[in-house]
N, C-alpha and C positions, 0 to 999 in steps of 0.2 A: 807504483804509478797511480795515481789521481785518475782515475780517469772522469769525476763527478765535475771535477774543475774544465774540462776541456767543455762541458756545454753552459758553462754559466756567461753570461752577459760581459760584454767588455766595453766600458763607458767610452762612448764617443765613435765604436767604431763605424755602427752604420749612418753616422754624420758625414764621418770624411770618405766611406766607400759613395752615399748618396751626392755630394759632392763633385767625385770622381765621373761619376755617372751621368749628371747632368752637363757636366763640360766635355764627355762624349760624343753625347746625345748633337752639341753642338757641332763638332765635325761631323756630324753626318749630312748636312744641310750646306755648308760651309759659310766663311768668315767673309766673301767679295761684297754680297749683298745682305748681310745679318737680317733675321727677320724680329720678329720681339720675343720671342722665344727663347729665342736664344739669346738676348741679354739677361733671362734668367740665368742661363746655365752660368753666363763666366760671372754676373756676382758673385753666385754661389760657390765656386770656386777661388773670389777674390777673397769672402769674408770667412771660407775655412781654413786661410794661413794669415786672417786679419792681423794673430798676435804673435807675427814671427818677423825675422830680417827681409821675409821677401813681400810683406805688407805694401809696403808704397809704390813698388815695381809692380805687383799686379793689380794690384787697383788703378794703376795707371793702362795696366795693358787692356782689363777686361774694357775699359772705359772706352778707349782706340778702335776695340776691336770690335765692341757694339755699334763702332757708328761707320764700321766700316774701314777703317782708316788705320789697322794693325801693321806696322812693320815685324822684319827679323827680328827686330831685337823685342819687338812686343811678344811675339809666335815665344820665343824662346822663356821667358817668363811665363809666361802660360804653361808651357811645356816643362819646366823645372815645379812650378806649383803641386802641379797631376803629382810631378813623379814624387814631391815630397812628401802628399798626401796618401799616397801607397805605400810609402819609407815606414812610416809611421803607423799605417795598418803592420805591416809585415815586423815590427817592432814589438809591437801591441802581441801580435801573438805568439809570437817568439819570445816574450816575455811568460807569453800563460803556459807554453810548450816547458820550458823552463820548471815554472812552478810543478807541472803535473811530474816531470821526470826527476825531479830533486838534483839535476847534476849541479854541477861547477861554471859558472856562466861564461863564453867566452870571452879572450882576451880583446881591447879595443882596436879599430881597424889602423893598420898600418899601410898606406903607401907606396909601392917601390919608384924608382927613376924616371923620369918623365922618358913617354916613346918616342918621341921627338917629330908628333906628327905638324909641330908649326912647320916645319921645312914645304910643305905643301899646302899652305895656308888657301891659295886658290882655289882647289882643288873641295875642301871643305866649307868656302867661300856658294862654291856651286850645287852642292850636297843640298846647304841650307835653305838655297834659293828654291832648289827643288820641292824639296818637303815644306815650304812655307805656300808655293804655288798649290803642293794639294790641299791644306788647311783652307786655304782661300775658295777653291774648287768645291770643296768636300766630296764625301764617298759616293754621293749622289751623281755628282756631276763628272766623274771621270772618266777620259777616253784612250784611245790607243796613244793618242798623237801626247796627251800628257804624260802618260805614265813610262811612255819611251823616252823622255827627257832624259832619267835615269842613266840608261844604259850609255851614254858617250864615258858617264863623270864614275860609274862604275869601272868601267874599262881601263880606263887613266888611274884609279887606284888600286887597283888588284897589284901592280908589280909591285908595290911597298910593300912592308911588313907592317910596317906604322899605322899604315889606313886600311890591314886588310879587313880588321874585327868590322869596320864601319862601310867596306863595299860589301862585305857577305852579306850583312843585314839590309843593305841596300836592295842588293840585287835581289833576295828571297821576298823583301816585300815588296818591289814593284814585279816581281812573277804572280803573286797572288795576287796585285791592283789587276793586273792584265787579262789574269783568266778569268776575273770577273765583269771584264769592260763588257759595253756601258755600263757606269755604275746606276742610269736612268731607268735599267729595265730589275736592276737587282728588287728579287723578293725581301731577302731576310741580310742586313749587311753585319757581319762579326766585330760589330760596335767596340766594346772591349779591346780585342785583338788589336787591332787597325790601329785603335789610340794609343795603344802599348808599343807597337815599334814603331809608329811616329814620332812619340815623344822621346823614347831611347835613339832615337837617330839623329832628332834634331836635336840634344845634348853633343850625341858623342862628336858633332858639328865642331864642339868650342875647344879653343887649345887646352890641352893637360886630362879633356875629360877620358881620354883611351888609356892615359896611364893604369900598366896593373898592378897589381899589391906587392908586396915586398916579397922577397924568397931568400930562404934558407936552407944549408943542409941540416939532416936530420939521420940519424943512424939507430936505431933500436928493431924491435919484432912489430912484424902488421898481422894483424888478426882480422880477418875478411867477415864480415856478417852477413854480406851478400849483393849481389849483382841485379842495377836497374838499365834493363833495354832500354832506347831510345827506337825507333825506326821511321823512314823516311823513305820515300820510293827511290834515290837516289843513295842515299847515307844511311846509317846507323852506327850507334855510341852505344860502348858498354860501360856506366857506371861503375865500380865495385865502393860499396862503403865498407869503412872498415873502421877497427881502432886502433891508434900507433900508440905503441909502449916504449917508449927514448930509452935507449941505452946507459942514458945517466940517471935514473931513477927519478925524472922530473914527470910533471902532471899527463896522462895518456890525454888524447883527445881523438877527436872524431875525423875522420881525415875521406879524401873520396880520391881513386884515381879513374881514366878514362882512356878509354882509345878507342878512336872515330878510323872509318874507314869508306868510300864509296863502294856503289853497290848497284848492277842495274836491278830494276824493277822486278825479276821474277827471281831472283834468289831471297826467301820469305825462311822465315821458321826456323830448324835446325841449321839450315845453308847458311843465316849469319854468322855463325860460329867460324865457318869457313873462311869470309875477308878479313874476320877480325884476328883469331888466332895467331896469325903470325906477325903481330906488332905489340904482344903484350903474355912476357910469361908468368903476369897474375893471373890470367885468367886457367892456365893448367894449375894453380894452386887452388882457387877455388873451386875449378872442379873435385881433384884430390882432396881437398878440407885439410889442407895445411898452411901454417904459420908461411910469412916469407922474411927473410931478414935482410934488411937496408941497410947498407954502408954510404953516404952522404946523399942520399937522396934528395933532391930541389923539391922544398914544399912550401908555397906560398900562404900570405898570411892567412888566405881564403881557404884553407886546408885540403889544396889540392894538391895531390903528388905530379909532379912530374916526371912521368916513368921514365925509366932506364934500364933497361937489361941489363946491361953492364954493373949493376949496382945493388942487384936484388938475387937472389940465392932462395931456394926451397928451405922450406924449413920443417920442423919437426910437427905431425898434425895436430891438426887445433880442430876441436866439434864448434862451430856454430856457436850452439843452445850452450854451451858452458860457455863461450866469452860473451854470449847476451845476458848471462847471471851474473857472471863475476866481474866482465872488464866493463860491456859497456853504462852501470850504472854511475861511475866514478867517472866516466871520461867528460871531459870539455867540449865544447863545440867553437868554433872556430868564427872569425871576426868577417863582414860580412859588407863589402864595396859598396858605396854610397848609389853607386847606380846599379846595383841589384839586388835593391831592397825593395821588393814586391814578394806579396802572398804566395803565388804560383811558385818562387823559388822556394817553399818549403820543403825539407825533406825530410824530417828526423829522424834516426833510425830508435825502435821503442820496441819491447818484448811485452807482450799480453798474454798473460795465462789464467787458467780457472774462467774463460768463457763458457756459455751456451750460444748457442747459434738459433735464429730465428729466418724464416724466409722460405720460399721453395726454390728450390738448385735444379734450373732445370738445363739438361746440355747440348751444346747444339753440335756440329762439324767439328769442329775445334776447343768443345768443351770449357767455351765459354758460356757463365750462368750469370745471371741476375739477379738481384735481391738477397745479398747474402751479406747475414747484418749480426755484428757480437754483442749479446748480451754481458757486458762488463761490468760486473758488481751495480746491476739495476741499469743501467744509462747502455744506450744503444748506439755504437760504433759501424757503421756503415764500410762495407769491405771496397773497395775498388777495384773493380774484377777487370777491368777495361784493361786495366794497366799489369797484368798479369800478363809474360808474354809467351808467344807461341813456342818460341824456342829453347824448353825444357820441361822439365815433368811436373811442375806446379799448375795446379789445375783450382778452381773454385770449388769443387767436389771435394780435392784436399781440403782446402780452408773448413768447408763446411762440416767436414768430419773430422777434426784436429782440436787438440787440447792444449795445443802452446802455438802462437805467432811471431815471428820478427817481422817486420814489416817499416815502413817509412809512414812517417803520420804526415800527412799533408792537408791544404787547405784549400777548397774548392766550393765554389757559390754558397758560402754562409756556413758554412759546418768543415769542421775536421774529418777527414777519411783514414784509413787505413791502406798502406798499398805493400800486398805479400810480398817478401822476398824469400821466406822460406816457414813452414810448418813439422809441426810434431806431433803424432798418429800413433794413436796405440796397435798395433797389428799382434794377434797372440799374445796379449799380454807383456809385448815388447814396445818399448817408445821405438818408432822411425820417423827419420827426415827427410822433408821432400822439398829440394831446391829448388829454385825458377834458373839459378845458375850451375847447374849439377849437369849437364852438357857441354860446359864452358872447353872444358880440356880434353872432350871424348868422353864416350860412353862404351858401355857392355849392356844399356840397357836395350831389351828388343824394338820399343817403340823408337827410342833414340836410337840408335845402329841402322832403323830404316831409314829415319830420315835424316841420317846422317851421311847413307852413299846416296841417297835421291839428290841429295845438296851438292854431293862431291863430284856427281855426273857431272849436273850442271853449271859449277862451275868449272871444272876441267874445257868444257865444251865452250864457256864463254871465255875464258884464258886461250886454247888456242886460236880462237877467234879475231879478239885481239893480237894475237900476236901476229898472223900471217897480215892484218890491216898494219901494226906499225912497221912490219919487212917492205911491205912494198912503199 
């Protein structure tokens, strides 16, 4: 691994992130009464896709929309410019990601079937009107009575399959428009954010753009490197990345599966393990640290498994830290949907050894620390400890005391980070492993085993709770 390469300069990038930023900066004020200001921001986003296809469509729209006078179909150029301008960051560095890990670059994006959300053409019709009303509005300017617009055209979508990707994101972002109403009194508005799933909503607005990638079966051994939490006071998603080795001796690649599950608010910690566990028997593999072996499993071009119990068997055990030597420098990475190619989806899974560690670890409740940064052959690697999660024995203290890392390299305000998934500690002159997913299938460990029945109380007690509400 390079690691010298991940901090060198990447021509043009803080052009088009700068770019990005000032045709932000422009929805926050909004597009009904444009101020002159804000004619800076949308030239500047006219003239950072001057020398591409969508040249004369935005420069028509920034023109429109400075003088006031943006339609839909202006909004929507506008909105496709942003998102191509982040394509091409998230390109850029997934290009240099590449360089520093030497793999096999992956294959180009396929496709699959259209979802056939034209059948509800109205329905998407009013989606757009919506999110074009708050562009107009801006963050600044919005109220109860706007951001409930929403919720009729969310409603009417939820029963499709076709439009659900595009109610869910609907409805999550006008829940966070609302808890912030008025948007007149807001201190600090999540500029970024806000224009991020405005502009992926008014896309996924146009016919074909919900379509998703092609799918395949696939049959060979999965080798797990390790499990990224997600959580969410209602939800949480267990990641596991891994690398698939095909049964026909063709190129391994990098593959991730997933299962989501709801969750009310005070099952935290250890207790996720609880809703998750019984919708995914990866997760007792990577507890165990064994192989699983696939017999046709649905893997899209985006190298996401589509689990199956039915389809996956235990397999014979696999360490970690041996398939982060041997498999994953060979594997492939996986082709990558035109509409989510943004930075924030980086995730690469990369093994770093022969650190020093610089920073003071200091620990709190939960044993979360700050400041804990890998000295890697001279260049300094920033750990992200945030993202460490509560529910397993990986701790920052680990990191800080460990001589080997897996972890996911991602990309956050200007620099590449580090994010554990698991570590390698010398204890007695023996290497140990210490996973963030090593609870996944049960434990014997004493910290884990407590808060493993503290979790199982609690949910037992919210299960039967539920249940006597849906008897009656």
């Amino acid at each position: 691994m390079r690691a010298d390469l991940l901090f060198d300069d990447i021509a043009g990038l803080d052009e088009a992130l700068a770019a990005v930023d000032g045709f932000d900066a422009v929805l926050v004020g909004g597009l009904l009464r444009p101020r002159p200001a804000q004619a800076g921001g949308l030239s500047g986003l006219a003239d950072a896709v001057a020398g591409t296809p969508l040249a004369s469509r935005v420069a028509e729209a920034a023109e429109k929309a400075s003088a006031g006078g943006g339609d839909e179909g202006h909004f929507v150029a506008l909105a496709a410019a942003r998102t191509a301008l982040l394509g091409s960051v998230h390109d850029a560095l997934v290009a240099r990601v590449d360089e520093v890990t030497g793999r096999p670059v992956a294959d180009p994006w396929t496709a699959g079937p259209d979802s056939g959300e034209e059948r509800a053409g109205n329905l998407l019709v009013a989606a757009r009107g919506w999110l074009c009303d708050l562009a107009r509005t801006g963050w600044q300017g919005i109220d109860h009575e706007l951001v409930g617009g929403a919720a009729p055209v969310v409603s009417a979508m939820l029963p499709d399959p076709a439009l659900r990707r595009l109610a869910t994101l609907l409805d999550g972002f006008a829940a966070e428009l609302a808890a912030c109403c008025p948007g007149a009194s807001l201190e600090r508005v999540p500029v970024r954010r806000w224009a991020d799933l405005w502009a992926r909503a008014l896309l996924l607005t146009l016919p074909g753009a919900a379509s998703g990638p092609a799918v395949s079966e696939v049959s060979g051994r999965l080798l797990p490197l390790g499990v990224d939490v997600q959580e969410h006071a209602t939800a949480v998603q267990a990641q596991v990345h891994a690398v698939f080795e095909p049964a026909d001796g063709g190129v391994s690649r990098l593959v991730r599966a997933s299962v989501s599950a709801p969750k009310p608010d005070t099952v935290v910690g250890a207790g996720l393990w609880q809703v998750l566990r019984p919708h995914m028997s990866l997760l007792a593999a990577v507890g165990e640290g064994r192989a699983v072996d696939l017999d046709a499993m649905p893997l899209t071009a985006e190298g996401d498994l589509l689990w199956d119990d039915a389809r996956a068997r235990a397999g014979e055990p696999a360490d970690v830290f041996a398939t982060a030597r041997v498999a994953l420098p060979v594997a492939a990475g996986c082709a990558v949907s035109p509409l989510d190619r943004h930075p924030v989806r980086i995730a690469v899974p990369v093994l770093v050894e022969g650190y020093g560690v610089e920073g003071d670890v200091v620990e709190d409740a939960r044993g979360v620390a700050g400041g804990v940064v890998l000295d890697v052959a001279g260049c300094r690697l920033r750990v992200d400890a945030d993202r460490v999660p509560a529910a397993g024995p990986l701790t920052p203290q680990a990191v800080a005391s460990s001589g080997a890392c897996l972890g996911l390299l991602r990309w956050d305000a200007g620099e590449f980070l580090l994010q554990p998934l698991a570590v390698e500690r010398t204890v007695r002159r023996k290497p140990v492993a210490v996973h963030a997913g090593a609870w996944a299938g049960g434990t014997s460990d004493k910290t884990g085993a407590r808060a493993e029945k503290a979790a199982t109380d609690a949910v037992v007690v919210l299960r039967e709770r539920a249940g006597k509400l849906l008897r009656k």
